[in-house]
N, C-alpha and C positions, 0 to 999 in steps of 0.2 A: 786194906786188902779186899774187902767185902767191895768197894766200887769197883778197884781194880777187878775183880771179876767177873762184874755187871759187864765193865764194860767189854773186856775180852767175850764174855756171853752174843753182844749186842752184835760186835766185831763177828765174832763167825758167822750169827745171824743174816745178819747183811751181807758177809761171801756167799752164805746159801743160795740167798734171793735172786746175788747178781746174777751168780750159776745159772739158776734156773731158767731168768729172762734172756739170759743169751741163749742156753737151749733154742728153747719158745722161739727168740729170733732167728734161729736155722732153721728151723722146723717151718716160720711163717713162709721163709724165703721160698720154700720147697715147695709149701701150699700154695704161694702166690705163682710160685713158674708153671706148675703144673695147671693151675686154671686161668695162665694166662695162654698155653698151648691148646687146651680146652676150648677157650673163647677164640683164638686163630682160626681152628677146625672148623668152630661152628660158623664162621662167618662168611668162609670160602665152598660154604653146602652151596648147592642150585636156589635160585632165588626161589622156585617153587615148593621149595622147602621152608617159606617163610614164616610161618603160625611155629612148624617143630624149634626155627630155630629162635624165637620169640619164646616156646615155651622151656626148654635150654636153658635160653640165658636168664629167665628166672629165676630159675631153680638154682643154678651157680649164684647169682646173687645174692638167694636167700642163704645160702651156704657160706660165701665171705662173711655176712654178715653174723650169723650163726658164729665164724670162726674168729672173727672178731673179740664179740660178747665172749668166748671162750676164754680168750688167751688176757682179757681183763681185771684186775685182782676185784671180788667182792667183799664186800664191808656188810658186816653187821652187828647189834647192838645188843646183848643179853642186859635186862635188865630185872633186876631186884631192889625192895624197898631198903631205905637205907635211914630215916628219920622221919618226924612226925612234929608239923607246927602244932600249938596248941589251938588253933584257930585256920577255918580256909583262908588264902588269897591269893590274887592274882599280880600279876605284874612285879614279883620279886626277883632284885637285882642282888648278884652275887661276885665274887671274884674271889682268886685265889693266890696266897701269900708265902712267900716261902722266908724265914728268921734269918737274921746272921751265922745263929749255930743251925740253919738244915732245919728246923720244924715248919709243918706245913700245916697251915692251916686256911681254912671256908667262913668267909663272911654272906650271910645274906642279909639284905636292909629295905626296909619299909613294904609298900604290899597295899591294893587294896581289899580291902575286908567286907564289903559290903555296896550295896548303891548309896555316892555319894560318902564315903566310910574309908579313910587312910590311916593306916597303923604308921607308929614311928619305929615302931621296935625293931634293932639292931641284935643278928644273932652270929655265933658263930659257934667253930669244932674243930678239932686238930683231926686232920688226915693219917688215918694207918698207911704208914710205908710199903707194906708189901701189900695190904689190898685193898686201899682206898678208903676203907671204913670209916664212915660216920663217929666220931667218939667224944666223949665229953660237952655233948650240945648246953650252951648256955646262954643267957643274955648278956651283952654289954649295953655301954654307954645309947642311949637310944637318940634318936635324929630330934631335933630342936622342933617340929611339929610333924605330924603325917602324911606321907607323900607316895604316888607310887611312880611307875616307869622314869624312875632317877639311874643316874650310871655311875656304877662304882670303876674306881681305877684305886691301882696303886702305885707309888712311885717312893723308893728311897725308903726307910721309916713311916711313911705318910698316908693315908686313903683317903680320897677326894670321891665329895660324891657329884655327882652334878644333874642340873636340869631336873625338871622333875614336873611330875601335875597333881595335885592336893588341893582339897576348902574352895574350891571354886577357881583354883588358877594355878598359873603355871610359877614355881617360884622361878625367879631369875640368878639368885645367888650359890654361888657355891662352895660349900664348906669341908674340910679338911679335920683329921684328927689324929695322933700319933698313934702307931702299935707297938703295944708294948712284946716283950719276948713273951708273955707269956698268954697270948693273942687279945686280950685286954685292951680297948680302945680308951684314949684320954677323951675330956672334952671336945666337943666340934666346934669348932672358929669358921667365922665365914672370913671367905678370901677377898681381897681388897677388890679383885676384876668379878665383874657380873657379865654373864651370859649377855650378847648380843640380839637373842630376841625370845621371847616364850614359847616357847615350840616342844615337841614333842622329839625329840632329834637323838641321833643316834652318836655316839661316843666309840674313839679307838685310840689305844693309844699307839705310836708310831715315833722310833726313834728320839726318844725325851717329849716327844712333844702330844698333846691331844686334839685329836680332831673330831670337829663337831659338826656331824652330817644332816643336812635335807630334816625330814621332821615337818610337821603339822603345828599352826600358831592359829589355834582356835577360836582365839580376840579379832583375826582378820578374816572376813568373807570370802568366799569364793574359793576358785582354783587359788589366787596369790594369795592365799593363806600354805599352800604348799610349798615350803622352801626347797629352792635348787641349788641353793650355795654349798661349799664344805669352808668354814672356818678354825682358822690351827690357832693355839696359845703352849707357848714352853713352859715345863716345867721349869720353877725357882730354885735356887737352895737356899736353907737348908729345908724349906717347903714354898709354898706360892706360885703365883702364873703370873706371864707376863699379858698384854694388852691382845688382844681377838687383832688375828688379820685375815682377807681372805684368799685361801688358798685352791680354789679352784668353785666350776659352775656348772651345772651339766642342763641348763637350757639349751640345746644345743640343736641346729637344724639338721636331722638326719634324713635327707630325701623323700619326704610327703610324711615326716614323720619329726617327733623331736621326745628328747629324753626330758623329763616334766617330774619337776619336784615329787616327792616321794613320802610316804609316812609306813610303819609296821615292817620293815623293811631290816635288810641286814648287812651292816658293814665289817669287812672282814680283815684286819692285815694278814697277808701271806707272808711274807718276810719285811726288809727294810726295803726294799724296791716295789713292791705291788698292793693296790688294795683290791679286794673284791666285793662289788654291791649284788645283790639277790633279792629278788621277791620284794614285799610293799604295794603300797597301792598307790595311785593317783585320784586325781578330782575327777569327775565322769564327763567335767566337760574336756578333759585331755585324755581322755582314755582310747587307747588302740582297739580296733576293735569291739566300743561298748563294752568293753568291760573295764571294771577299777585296778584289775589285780594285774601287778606285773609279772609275765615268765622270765625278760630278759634276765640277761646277766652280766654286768660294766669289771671292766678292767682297768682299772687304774695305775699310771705310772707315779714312782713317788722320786723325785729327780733329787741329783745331788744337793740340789741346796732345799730342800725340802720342798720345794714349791711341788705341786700337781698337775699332771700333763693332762691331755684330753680324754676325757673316761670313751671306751671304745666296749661299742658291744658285741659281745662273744658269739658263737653261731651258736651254739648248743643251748638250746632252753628248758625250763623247769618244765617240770611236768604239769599236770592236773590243768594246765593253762594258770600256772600262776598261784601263786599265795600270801598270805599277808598274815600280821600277828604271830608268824611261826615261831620258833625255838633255832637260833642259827650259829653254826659254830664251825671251826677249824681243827681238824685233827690230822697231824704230821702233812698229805700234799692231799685233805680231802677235806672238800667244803658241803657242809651236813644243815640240813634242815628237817626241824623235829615238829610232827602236828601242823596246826595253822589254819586259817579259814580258807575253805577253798572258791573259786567261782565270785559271782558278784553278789552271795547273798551271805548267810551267817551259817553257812555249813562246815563244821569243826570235822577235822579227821585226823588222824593217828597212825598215817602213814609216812614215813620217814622218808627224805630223798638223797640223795647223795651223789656227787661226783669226783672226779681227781682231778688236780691240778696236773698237765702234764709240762716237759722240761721246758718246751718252748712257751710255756706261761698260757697257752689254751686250754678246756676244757675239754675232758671225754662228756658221751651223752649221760644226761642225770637218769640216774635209776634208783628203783627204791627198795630198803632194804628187804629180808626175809621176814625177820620178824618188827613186828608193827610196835607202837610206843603201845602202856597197858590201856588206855582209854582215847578219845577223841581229843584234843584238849588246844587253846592258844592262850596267848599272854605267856610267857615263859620265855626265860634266860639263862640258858644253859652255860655251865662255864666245865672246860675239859683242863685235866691235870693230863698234861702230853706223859707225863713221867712214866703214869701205868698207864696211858690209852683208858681212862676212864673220864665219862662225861655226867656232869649231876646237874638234874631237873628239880627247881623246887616249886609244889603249889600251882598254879593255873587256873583256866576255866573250862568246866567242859557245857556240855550243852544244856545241862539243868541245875548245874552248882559249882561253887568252886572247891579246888582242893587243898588238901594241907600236907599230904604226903612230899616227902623226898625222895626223889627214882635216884640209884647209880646205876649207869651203862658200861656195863664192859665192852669196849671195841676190839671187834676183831675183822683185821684183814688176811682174806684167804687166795693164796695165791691159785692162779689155775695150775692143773695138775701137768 
């Protein structure tokens, strides 16, 4: 009864919404007829009227646009401390689990602690259902040596961590370990398939299967230390992967320009048909502009038979001219990035960016929130529970140490009025 009237809640909700945006839709119509009767006027003045009617159609411009930003839903982020590592670190990878019976529960794993300093420790906490709450933080089973920027997934029973960099290198293997119902992790097994090359690379999972993005192999010099490939592998049953194939390339010649392997970067699924890539950097001998840091933004198709179409780049660009190291995540049709280094130097900042996906799978302009994340901070892997529209940050770095705090983000989307 109690879902049942979640979801009737959710149900009216979303009649609200429509309501509203159809309003908004008449109302735009009216704005847009009347200033397009406005701009007729202004165009049929005496040419010696030329400066008023230039300055005119400024001002109307500045007005659409104005009307625009208006009629836009904003997003922002309250946040509160929600738990406390016993130690700072950075690069801690998290995800989250929902039981056979409904319980939900937050894994975070490994972290570095220090220069040169990887922790193994594996922790976790069951999710309050009505408000996200942090609760019962404990340790479990800990990772078979220390590592940091590894990717956790889960699939089935199962959590798989993968890739990773620790002790001087990058492991290549990737291991696997049951959860129990009562969020308790068994031993970790390393899986028969190993990582196709040491990199620093970004993980998603997509339709049964995980893909393993672009990424930085720190063993190889140069710009071709930048990987541009994405390679897929299927999940097993009743656990296991099958054999790396690869599933798409984004060295691509885009007219006096080309899309060039990536590292710090964020790969996002939007549903079973699209991925979205954001932010990262490149080698500086590939960099647009002389700078490292990417604004664009790739869209990717994810075709019937899994294969990946041509990553195609978006018009709407990040702010700040780019970021890397950010904090990057998907909440219901908005693609969020938290902190990150900005520029081509080691400037940390704590301004949140965000956009929406709209129907036709393009991007509104990224804007950033009201309220700013509580410090400056990069290294960070945010994982959102869509259930409450809540998003948790753990540990990072900011400009003179690392941290051990856990943030939860309340998300809120505000329609305009």
């Amino acid at each position: 009864m109690r879902d049942k009237a979640k979801i009737a809640k959710a149900s009216e909700a979303n009649d609200d919404v429509f309501k509203k945006r159809r309003v908004r839709a008449v109302l735009s119509v009216i704005v847009f007829s009347a200033i397009g009767s406005l701009i007729a006027g202004i165009i049929l003045l005496p040419l010696n009227c030329s400066q008023e009617v230039e300055k005119k159609t400024t001002v109307i411009r500045e007005k659409v646009v104005e009307h625009i930003k208006d009629v836009e839903p904003k997003l922002d982020i309250a946040w509160e401390e929600g738990a406390t590592f016993p130690t700072p670190r950075v690069n801690v990878q998290s995800v989250i689990c929902t039981t056979e019976d409904g319980n939900k529960f937050i894994y975070w794993a490994g972290g570095r602690t220090g220069k040169d300093k990887y922790t193994d420790e594996v922790w976790f906490a069951s999710l309050n259902e009505e408000n996200g709450a942090i609760e019962n933080m404990n340790q479990t089973t800990p990772l078979p040596s220390g590592r940091e920027l590894l990717a956790l997934q889960f699939h089935g029973s199962y959590i798989y961590a993968f890739g990773a960099r620790g002790n001087g290198n990058n492991p290549v293997e990737i291991l696997c370990a049951e959860r129990h119902s009562d969020g308790t992790l068994g031993n970790w097994s390393v899986v028969s398939v190993v990582l196709p090359d040491r990199s620093t690379a970004k993980f998603a999972k997509v339709n049964g299967s995980i893909l393993m993005a672009f990424g930085q192999n720190e063993h190889v010099a140069g710009y071709k230390g930048y990987n541009t490939k994405i390679r897929r592998s299927t999940f097993l049953q009743p656990h296991g992967l099958s054999e790396w194939s690869n599933a798409g390339d984004i060295w691509i010649d885009a007219g006096g320009g080309f899309y060039a392997g990536r590292s710090g970067h964020s790969i996002i699924p939007y549903n079973e048909k699209f991925l979205y890539v954001f932010g990262g950097q490149v080698h500086e001998q590939l960099a647009r502009d002389g700078t490292i840091n990417c604004d664009m933004v790739l869209r990717i198709e994810i075709k019937t038979d899994s294969s990946l179409g041509t990553p195609r780049e978006l018009s709407k660009k990040m702010q700040t001219g780019g970021i890397r190291h950010h904090g990057g995540a998907k909440c219901a049709d908005y693609l969020i990035a938290i902190g990150g280094v900005a520029g081509g130097g080691s400037r940390r900042v704590k301004e949140i960016q965000y956009t929406r996906i709209l129907p036709n799978r393009e991007t509104c302009e990224w804007n950033k929130t009201d309220t700013d994340f509580r410090e400056e901070i990069s290294g960070i892997c945010p994982t959102v529970d869509e259930d409450n529209m809540r998003i948790y940050v753990a540990g990072g770095e900011g400009d003179k140490e690392l941290h051990r705090k856990i943030y939860i983000g309340k998300i809120k989307v505000t329609e305009p009025k």
